[in-house]
C-alpha positions, -999 to +999 in steps of 0.1 A: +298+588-519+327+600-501+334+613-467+347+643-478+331+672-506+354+686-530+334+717-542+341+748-565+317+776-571+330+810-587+366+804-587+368+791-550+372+761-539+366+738-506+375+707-491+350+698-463+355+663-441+322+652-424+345+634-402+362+668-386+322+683-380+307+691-347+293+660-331+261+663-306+254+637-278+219+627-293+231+624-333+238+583-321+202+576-307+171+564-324+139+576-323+132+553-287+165+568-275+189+540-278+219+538-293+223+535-327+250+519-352+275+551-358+278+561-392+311+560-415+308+601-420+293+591-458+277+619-475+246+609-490+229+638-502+235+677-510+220+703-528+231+741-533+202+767-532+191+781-564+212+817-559+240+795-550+245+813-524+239+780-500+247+745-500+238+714-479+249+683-472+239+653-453+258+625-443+249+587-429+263+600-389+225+619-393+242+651-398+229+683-415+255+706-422+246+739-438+277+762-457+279+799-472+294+799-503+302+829-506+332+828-490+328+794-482+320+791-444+299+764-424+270+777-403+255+750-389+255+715-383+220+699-372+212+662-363+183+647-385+163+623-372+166+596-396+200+590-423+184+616-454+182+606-492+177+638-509+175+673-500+162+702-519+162+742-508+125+765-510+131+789-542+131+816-511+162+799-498+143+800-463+143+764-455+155+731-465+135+699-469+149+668-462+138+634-478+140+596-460+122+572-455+088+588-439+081+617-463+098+648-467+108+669-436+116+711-424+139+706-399+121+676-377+084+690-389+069+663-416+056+676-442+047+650-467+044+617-449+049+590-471+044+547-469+078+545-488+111+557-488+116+590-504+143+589-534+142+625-542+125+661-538+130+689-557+105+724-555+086+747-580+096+784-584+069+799-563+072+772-533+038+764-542+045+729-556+069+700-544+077+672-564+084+636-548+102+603-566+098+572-541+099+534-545+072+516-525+092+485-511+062+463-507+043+468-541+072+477-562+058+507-571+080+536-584+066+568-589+071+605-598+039+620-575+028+662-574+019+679-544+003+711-530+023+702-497+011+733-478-022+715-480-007+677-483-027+670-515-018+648-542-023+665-572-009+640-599+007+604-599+026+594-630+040+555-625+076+552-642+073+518-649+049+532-678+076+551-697+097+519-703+101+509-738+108+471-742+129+480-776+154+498-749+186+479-739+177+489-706+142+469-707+152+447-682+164+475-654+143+483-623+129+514-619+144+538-593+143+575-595+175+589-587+169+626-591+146+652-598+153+686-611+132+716-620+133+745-646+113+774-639+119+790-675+100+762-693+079+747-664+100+718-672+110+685-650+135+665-659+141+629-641+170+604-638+164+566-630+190+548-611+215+525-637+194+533-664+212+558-692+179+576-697+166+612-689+133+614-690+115+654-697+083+666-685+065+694-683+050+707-654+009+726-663+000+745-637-038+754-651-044+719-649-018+706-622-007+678-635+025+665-651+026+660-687+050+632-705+070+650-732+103+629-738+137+612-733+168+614-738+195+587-742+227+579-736+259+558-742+268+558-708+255+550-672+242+591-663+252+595-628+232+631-623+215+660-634+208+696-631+193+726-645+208+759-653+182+788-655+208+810-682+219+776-700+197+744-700+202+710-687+239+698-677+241+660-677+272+645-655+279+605-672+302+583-668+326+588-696+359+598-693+365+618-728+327+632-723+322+638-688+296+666-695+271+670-715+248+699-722+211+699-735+187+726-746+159+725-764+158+732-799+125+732-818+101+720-789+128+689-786+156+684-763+186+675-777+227+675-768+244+711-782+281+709-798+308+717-768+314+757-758+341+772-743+323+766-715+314+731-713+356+724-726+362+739-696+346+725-670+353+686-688+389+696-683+383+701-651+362+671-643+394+648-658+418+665-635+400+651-609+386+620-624+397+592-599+377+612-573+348+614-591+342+580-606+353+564-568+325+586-555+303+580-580+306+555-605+314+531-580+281+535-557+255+506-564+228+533-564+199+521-549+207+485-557+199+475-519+161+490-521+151+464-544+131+432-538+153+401-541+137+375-562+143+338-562+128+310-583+126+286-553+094+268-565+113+235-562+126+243-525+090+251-517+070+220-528+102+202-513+097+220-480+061+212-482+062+177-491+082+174-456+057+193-439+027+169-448+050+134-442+059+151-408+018+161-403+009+125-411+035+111-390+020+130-361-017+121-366-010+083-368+012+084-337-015+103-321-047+075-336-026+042-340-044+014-366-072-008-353-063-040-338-076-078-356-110-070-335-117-036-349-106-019-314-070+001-304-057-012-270-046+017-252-019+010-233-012+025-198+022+045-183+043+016-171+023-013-181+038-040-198+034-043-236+033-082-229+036-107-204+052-139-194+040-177-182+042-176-145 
């Protein structure tokens, strides 16, 4: 993403560079206190609070920078410990949690620890529930996981890798989810992989606590995010130029795309007025393309490499036991004695 946000809520607009925001003297040392490399003022993650009342942003300087929307005014800017990848407000709009590569955090306090890096967080109505997407770097493993954090319990695991279909063109993609978002009318989740043109619904059942499958929905083009709206359904940003949004709701139990409003005309319109922005922002990114596992078929290097190994371990054991002599028995011969000798 950019350096700078270009935001409108309401009619009102703002510019904001992460570049121009307060700097503190500890925001460039690690956790041991040393320096650290300085970050290029890249926003990597925001969120507004559900009223919209809020928004936050966080940027790869380790900066937290908290606005009022309404007018637009920044109240704070707060160093993170560690560069953020997704932040989520409590339905009370009291805190905000902040997602890396430990667990999720409130402000420096962990409050789901985690062995792999957090992708995204997202919260239930009541602040009773948090949900957590993260990709475990040293078993591959990418899952959608729900918590009771207040108590740091797992309550259900779901592994993405289960929802693929192999008829998909996208059989072939890595698993990486990208965002999570939450709809309180229908107890609904709905989740976005990284590079894959796929939404993928579930529904959240309390009773039982556990995370229930329900469907997806596809796309002709790469889906960069997506949101719910409480009055409206489920706005779908992709990367298509004459389509830019998209608008599901469900319609008989099944989600499915509804014809263009006056609405959704609108804000398209919009989105193409400022389309060079966008897709430089957005379309652009590589996603998560550095968190995966690089693989190589180097079998040939290997037995090559260990072929070279064993002549060089050979090498070695006859220099150190040298072949009998014609009697059976090795002549040892001493520092600075001659190998032979002449008539005299």
């Amino acid at each position: 993403m950019a350096s700078s946000a270009g935001l409108a809520l309401c009619g009102q607009a703002l510019v904001y560079d992460c570049s121009t925001a307060e700097k503190k003297s500890q925001e460039n040392k690690g956790e041991d206190g040393q320096p650290v490399e300085k970050g290029s003022d890249t926003i990597l993650a925001s969120t507004f609070s559900k009223s919209g009342s809020y928004f936050a942003l966080t940027d790869d300087s380790k900066r937290l920078i908290l606005f009022r929307t309404k007018p637009w005014q920044c109240l704070s800017v707060r160093t993170v410990v560690r560069r953020c990848t997704a932040l989520t407000f409590t339905a009370s709009e009291e805190k905000v949690l902040v997602a890396d590569n430990a667990g999720a955090n409130e402000c420096g306090k962990l409050e789901l620890g985690h062995l792999s890096m957090l992708l995204d967080v997202a919260v239930s109505p009541d602040d009773r529930y948090v949900l957590t997407a993260d990709r475990d770097e040293k078993i591959r493993d990418r899952t959608l996981r729900l918590w009771e954090y207040r108590r740091g319990q797992e309550l259900h695991c779901c592994h993405l890798t289960s929802l693929q279909e192999p008829a998909g063109p996208w059989s072939d993609k890595r698993f990486a989810a990208s965002r999570i978002t939450y709809w309180s009318r229908d107890s609904c989740v709905a989740l976005l992989c990284d590079c894959v043109p796929v939404v993928y619904i579930f529904q959240l059942e309390a009773p039982r606590r556990q995370l229930v499958y329900k469907q997806q929905l596809s796309f002709q083009h790469r889906v960069w995010d997506v949101a719910f709206e409480e009055s409206r359904g489920l706005w779908v940003l992709q990367d298509c130029r004459e389509a830019p949004l998209v608008l599901c709701r469900p319609v008989d139990g099944q989600w499915q795309p509804v014809p263009e409003d006056a609405t959704v005309r609108t804000v398209c319109t919009q989105l193409r007025g400022h389309w060079a922005m966008l897709e430089g922002s957005a379309g652009v990114d590589e996603g998560f393309s550095s968190l995966y596992k690089a693989t190589f078929d180097n079998v040939t290097t290997y037995l090559k490499k260990k072929e070279e190994r064993l002549q060089q371990q050979l090498r070695k054991k006859r220099h150190k036991n040298p072949p009998p002599g014609p009697n059976g028995q090795t002549k040892k011969v001493k520092t600075g004695e001659a190998s032979w000798s002449g008539s005299s």
